[in-house]
C-alpha positions in Angstrom: -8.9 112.0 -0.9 -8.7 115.2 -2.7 -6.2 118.2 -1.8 -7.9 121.6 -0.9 -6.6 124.1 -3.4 -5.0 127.1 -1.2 -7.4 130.3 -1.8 -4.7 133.0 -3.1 -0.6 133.0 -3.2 0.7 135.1 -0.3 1.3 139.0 -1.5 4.6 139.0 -0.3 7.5 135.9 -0.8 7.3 133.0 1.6 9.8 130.4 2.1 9.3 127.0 0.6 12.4 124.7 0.8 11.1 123.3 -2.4 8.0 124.3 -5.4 7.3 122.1 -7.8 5.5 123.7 -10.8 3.1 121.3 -12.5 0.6 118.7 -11.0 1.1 115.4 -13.4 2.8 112.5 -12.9 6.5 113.6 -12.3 5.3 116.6 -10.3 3.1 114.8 -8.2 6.0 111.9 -7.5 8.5 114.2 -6.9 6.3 116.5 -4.6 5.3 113.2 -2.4 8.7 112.1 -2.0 9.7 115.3 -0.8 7.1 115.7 1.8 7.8 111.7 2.5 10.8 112.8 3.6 10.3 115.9 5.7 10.9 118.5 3.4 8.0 121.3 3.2 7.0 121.4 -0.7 4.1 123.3 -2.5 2.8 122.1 -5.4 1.7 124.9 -8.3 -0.7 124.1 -10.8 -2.8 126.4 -13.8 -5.6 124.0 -13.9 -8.2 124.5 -11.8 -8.2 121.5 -8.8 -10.4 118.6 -10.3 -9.6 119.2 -13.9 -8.2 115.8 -15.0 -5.5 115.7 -16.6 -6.2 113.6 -19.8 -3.5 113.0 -22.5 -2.2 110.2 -24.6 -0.3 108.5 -21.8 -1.6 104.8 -21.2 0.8 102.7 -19.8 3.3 101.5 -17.0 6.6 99.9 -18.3 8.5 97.8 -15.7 11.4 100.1 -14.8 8.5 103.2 -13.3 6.3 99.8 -11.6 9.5 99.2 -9.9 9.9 102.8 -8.6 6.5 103.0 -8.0 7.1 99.4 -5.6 9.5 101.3 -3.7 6.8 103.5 -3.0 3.9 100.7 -2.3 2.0 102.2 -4.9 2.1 99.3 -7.5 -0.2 97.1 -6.0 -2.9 99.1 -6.2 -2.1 100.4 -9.9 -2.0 96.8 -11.1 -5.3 95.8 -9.4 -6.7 98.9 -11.9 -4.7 98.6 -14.9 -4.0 95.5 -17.1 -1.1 94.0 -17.6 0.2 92.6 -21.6 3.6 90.5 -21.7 3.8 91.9 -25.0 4.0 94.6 -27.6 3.9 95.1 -31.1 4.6 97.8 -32.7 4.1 97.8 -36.3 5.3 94.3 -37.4 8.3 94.7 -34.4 7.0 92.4 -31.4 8.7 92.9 -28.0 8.2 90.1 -25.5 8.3 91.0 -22.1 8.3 87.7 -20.2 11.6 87.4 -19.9 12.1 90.5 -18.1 14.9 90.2 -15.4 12.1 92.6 -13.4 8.9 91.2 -10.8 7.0 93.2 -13.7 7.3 91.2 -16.5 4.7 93.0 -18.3 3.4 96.7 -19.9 0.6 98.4 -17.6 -1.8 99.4 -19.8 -4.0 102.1 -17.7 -5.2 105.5 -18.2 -2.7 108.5 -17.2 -5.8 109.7 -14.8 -5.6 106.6 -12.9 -2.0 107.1 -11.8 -2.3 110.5 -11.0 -5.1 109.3 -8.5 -2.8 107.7 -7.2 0.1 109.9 -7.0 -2.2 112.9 -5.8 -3.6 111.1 -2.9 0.1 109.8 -1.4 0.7 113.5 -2.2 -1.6 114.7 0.1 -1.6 112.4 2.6 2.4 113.6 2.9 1.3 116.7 3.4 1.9 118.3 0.1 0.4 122.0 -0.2 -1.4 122.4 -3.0 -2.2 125.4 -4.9 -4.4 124.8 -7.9 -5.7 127.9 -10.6 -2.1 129.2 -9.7 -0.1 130.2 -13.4 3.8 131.4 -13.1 4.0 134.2 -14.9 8.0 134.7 -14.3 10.9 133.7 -11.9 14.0 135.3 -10.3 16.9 133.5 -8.6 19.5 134.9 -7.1 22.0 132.6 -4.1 19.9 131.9 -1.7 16.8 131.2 -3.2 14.2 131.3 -6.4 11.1 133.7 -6.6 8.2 132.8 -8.6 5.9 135.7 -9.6 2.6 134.2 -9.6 -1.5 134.3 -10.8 -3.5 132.8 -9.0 -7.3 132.0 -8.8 -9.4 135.9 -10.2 -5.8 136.8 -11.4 -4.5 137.6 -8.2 -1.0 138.6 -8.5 1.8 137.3 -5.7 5.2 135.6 -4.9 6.7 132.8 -3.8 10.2 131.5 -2.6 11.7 128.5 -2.1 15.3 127.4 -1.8 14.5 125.1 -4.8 12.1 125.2 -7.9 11.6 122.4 -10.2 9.7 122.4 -13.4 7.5 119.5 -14.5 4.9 121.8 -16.2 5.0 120.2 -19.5 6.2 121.1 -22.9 4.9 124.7 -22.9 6.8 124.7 -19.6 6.5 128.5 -17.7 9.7 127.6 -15.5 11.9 126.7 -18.9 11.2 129.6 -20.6 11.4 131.9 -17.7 15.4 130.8 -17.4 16.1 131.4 -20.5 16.4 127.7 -21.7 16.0 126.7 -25.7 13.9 123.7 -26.3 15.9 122.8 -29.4 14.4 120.0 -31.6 11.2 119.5 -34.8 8.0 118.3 -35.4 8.0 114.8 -36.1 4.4 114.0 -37.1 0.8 116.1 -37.1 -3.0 115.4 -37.1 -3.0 112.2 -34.8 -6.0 111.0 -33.4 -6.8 109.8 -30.1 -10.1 108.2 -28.5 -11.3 106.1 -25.6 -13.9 104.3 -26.7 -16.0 101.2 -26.5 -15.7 98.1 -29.0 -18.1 95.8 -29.7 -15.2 93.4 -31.0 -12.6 92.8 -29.6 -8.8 92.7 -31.6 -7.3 89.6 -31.9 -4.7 90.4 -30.2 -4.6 92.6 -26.7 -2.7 95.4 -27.9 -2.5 95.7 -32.0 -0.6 98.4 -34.1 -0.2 98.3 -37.8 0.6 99.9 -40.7 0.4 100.9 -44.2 1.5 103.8 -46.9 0.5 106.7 -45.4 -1.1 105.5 -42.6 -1.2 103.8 -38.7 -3.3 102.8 -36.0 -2.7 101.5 -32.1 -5.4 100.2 -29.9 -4.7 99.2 -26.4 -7.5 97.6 -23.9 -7.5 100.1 -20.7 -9.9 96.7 -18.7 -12.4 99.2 -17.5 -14.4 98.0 -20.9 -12.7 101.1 -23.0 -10.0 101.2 -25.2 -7.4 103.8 -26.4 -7.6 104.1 -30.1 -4.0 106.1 -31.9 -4.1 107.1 -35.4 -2.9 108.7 -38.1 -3.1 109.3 -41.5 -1.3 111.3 -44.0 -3.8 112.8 -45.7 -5.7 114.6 -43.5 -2.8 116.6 -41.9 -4.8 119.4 -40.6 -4.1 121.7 -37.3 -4.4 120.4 -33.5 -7.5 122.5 -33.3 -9.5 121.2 -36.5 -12.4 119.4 -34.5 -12.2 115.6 -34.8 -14.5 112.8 -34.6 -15.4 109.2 -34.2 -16.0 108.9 -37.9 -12.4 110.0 -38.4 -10.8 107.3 -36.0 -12.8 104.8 -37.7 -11.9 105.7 -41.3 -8.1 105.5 -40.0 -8.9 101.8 -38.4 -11.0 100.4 -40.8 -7.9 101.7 -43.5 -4.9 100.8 -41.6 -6.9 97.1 -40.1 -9.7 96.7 -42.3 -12.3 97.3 -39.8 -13.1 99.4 -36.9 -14.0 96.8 -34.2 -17.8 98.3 -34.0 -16.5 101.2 -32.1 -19.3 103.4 -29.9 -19.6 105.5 -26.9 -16.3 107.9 -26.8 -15.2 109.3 -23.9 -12.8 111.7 -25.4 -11.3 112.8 -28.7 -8.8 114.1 -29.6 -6.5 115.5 -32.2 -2.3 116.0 -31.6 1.3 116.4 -32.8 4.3 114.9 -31.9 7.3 116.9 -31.5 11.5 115.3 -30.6 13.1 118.2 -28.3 15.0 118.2 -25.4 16.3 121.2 -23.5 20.5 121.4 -23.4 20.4 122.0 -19.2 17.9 119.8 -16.8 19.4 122.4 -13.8 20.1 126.2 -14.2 21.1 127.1 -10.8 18.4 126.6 -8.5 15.6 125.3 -11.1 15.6 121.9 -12.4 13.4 120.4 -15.1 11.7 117.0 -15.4 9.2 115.4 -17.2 7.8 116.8 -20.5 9.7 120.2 -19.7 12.9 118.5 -20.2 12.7 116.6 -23.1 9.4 115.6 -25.2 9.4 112.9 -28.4 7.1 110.3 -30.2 4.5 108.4 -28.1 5.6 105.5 -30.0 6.7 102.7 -26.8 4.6 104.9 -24.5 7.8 106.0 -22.8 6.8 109.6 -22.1 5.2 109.3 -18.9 7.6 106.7 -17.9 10.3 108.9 -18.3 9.1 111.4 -16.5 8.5 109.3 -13.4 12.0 108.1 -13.6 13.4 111.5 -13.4 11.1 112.2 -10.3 12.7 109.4 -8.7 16.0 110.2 -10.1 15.8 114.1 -8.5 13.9 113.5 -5.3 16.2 111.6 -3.0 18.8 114.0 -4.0 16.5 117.1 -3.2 15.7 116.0 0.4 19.5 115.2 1.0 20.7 118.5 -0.1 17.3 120.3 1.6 18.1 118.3 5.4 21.9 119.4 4.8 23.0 115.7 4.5 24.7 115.9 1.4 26.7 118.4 -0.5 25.2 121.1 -3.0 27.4 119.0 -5.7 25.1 116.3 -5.8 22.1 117.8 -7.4 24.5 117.9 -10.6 24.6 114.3 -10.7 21.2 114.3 -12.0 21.8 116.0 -14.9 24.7 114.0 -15.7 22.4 111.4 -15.0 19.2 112.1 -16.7 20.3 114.0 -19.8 21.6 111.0 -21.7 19.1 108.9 -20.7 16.2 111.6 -22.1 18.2 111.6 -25.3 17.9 107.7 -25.8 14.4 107.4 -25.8 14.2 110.3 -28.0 16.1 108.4 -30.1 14.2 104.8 -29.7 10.8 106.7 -29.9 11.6 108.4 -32.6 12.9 105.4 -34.4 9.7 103.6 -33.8 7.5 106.2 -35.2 9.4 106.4 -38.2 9.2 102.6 -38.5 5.6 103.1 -39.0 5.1 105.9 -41.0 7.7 104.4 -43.9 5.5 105.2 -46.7 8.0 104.6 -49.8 8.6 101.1 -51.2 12.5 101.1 -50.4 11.8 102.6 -46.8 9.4 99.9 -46.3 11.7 97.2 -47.7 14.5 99.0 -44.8 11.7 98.7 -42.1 11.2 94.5 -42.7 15.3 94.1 -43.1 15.6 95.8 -39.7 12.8 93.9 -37.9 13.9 91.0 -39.3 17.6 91.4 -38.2 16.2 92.1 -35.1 13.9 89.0 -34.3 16.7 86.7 -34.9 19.3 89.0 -33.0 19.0 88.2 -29.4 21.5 91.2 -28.0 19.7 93.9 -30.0 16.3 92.8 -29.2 17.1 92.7 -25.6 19.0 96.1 -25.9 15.4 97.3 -27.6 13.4 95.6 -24.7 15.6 97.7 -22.1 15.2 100.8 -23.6 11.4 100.3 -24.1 11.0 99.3 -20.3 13.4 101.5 -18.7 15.4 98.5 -17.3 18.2 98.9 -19.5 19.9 102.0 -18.4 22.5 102.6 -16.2 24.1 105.8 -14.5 27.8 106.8 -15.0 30.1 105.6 -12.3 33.7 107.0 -11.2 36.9 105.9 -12.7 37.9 103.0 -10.9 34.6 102.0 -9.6 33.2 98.6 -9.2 31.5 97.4 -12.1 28.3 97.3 -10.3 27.8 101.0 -9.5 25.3 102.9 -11.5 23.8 99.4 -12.1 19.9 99.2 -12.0 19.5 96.7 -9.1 16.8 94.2 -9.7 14.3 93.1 -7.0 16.4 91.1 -5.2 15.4 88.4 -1.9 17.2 88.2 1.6 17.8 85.9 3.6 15.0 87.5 6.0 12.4 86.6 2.8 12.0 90.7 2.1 13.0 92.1 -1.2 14.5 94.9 -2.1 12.2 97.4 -3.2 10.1 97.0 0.2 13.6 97.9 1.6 13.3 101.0 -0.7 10.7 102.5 1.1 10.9 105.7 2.8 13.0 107.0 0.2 15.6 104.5 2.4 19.4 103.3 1.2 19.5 99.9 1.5 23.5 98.2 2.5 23.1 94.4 1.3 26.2 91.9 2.9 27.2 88.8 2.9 26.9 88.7 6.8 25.5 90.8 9.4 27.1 94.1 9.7 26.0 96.3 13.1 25.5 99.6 12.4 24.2 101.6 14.6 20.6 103.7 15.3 22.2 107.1 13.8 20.8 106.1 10.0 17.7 103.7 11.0 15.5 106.6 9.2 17.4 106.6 6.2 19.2 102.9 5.8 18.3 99.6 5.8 20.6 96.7 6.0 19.9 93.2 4.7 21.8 90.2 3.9 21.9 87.9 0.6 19.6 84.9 0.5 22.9 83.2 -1.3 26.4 83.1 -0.4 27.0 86.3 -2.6 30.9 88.0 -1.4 29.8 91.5 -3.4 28.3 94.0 -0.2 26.2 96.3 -2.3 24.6 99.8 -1.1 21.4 100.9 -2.9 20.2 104.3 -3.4 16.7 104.8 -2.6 16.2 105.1 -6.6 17.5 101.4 -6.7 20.3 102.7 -8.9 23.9 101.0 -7.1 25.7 103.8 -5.0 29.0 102.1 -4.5 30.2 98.1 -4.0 33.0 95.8 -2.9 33.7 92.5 -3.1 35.0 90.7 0.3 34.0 94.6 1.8 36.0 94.8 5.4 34.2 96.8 8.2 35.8 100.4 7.7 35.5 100.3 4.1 31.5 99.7 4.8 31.5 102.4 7.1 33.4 104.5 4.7 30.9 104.1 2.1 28.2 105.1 4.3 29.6 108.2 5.2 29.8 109.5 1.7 26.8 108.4 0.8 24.4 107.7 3.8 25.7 110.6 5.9 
């Protein structure tokens, strides 16, 4: 199912509750969740409609399979995509089978294949898309946000919305029309990427190495190509010098002493990596998520992931605030939320990349001390794994909270046989207690209520991010009904 592209923006400003600028992943989750929900959203994209979206994303971590669960979109991402227990990433291995997660695993897929995906819940929720639209500038003032717009011929117009967020990527049109910097450096230049076939396959599923000077990733997409990363410090040339297949395979063949018989490329291409992050993720009405929040090393192929976390993160929040069910205040929790969390993985990405482009001997010698202290150091590896993943974080609670709250909640059974993330759905809260607890029709649309499968005292409320809202242990009736007032209203 593909959107229809609307013809031209309206010559005069229209009320949207919500825009969403940019048509990747995060916008295209955030934008579906919205209209899930009820609220009106338009969708704004440059490109034209059918113009995939092709970058160096390839991969699904556990914590983004999860959110996408909670949307039933998993399913049919896993039957496309295939799925590795394991990474290693430049003589640093991280094992996912132990994963306290129903996705034990990386995703290894094509970014095109989610947004399929994403774009066709999108629609189906009734998501107005308008394709060949650019923002050239944006106004805000209490009520609302205007985006001046041009659309397909250059056809000048306006929009309004009560909200507009941002997830237009690092050149981002809403960033730099607030004002925001996008403090931060280049962290590496001239890397190479290609899809292509292999007449031999790697040893191992997904393979990255090293040496002086040089690196190379390849990762098996299961459709019979295979995403090929490199770089090599000597031929540090511009984004826009052409590259070629000769080039990857002089970077494999140095880095792995072959080049696996590569043939047939789909694309190639040639890239630099950058570590910023803007200060704000909200200035007033706009919000930013995605790449035109924060942007860093591909190394752990968190980017993406990221980005569809904050989508998830924003979303619920959005549609509360838009259906007046929750106060203004709350769309500041996310960036209290989602700011540190974008400023960990630039720091674990850009640890990793550094990791593989140590080209001195006493560098190198730091590189095998540290992976070595971390293969026989259980808490670190683990505190690694759940950074890589996603599963590891967790949101700031109140003073005096329970311990639980701001917890990632994993997929946990009932007593019923569902799980939790199926609970999720519907961008639902989901109240789990030790014994049944009655309450009422008034939140059916928004709340479900489950019980434990074990004789668990804690009675737990989930936000429909599967982040905990609030908890109690031996929980009395009013004090459940009190939580669900100031959260579930």
């Amino acid at each position: 199912m593909h959107a229809t592209p609307h013809p031209h923006p309206h010559s005069h400003p229209q009320p949207h509750p919500v825009i969403v600028v940019g048509a990747g992943p995060t916008g295209l989750l955030l934008a579906g969740d919205l209209a899930a929900a009820g609220v009106p959203v338009t969708l704004v994209e440059k490109r034209p409609s059918g113009i995939s979206n092709l970058s160096r994303a390839f991969g699904l971590h556990a914590r983004s399979l999860e959110q996408l669960d909670a949307r039933g979109l998993a399913e049919p991402l896993e039957a496309v995509g295939r799925p590795l227990d394991q990474l290693r990433f430049f003589h640093l291995s991280l094992d996912f089978a132990a994963l306290p997660s129903r996705f034990n695993h990386v995703l290894v897929l094509p970014q095109y294949e989610v947004e399929k995906v994403l774009r066709q819940r999108a629609a189906e929720a009734g998501v107005e898309f308008r394709y060949d639209t650019e923002v050239t500038g944006l106004s805000q003032d209490a009520d609302g946000v205007t985006l001046t717009v041009r659309g397909p011929g250059g056809t000048p117009g306006e929009l309004r919305a009560a909200y507009v967020v941002g997830a237009d990527g690092v050149r981002s049109a809403v960033r730099n029309a607030v004002g925001l910097p996008f403090p931060g450096r280049g962290v590496i230049r001239s890397v190479v990427l290609a899809d292509v076939r292999l007449a031999e396959e790697p040893a191992e599923r997904l393979t990255g190495d090293s040496v002086p000077g040089a690196f190379a990733v390849i990762a098996p997409f299961g459709d019979g190509y295979h995403r090929v990363v490199g770089w090599h410090r000597g031929h540090n040339v511009p984004d826009s010098e052409p590259v070629d297949l000769d080039e990857v395979k002089e970077i494999t063949r140095l880095v792995m002493g072959r080049d696996f018989g590569m043939h047939d490329p789909r694309w190639i291409s040639r890239f630099h990596s950058e570590e910023r992050q803007a200060p704000a993720y909200r200035v007033g009405r706009v919000f930013l998520a995605g790449d035109a929040a924060h942007v860093h090393s591909p190394a752990g192929g968190q980017g993406m992931n990221t980005g569809l976390q904050d989508a998830a993160n924003l979303s619920w929040k959005l549609a509360a605030v838009a259906h007046g069910r929750a106060p203004e205040h709350l769309l500041d929790t996310y960036q209290a939320e989602r700011h540190p969390v974008g400023r960990s993985v630039l720091r674990s990405s850009g640890g990793l990349i550094r990791l593989a482009m140590a080209r001195r001997p006493w560098t190198r010698a730091l590189r095998t001390v540290a992976v070595a202290a971390m293969d026989h150091a259980g808490p670190v590896r683990r505190r690694a794994t759940g950074q890589v993943t996603g599963i590891g974080y967790r949101y700031p609670a109140p003073r005096g909270a329970h311990r639980l709250t701001g917890v990632r909640v994993p997929d946990v059974r009932f007593a019923d046989g569902g799980r939790l993330y199926e609970a999720l759905r519907g961008g639902r809260f989901a109240l789990i207690t030790p014994q049944a607890y009655e309450y009422g029709a008034a939140r059916a649309d928004r709340l479900a209520v489950r019980r434990w499968a074990s004789d668990r005292r804690t009675t737990l409320l989930v936000r429909p991010d599967g982040y905990a809202a609030w908890a109690a242990d031996d929980a009395d009736q009013p004090a459940i009904g009190a939580a669900l007032a100031a959260h579930v209203a």
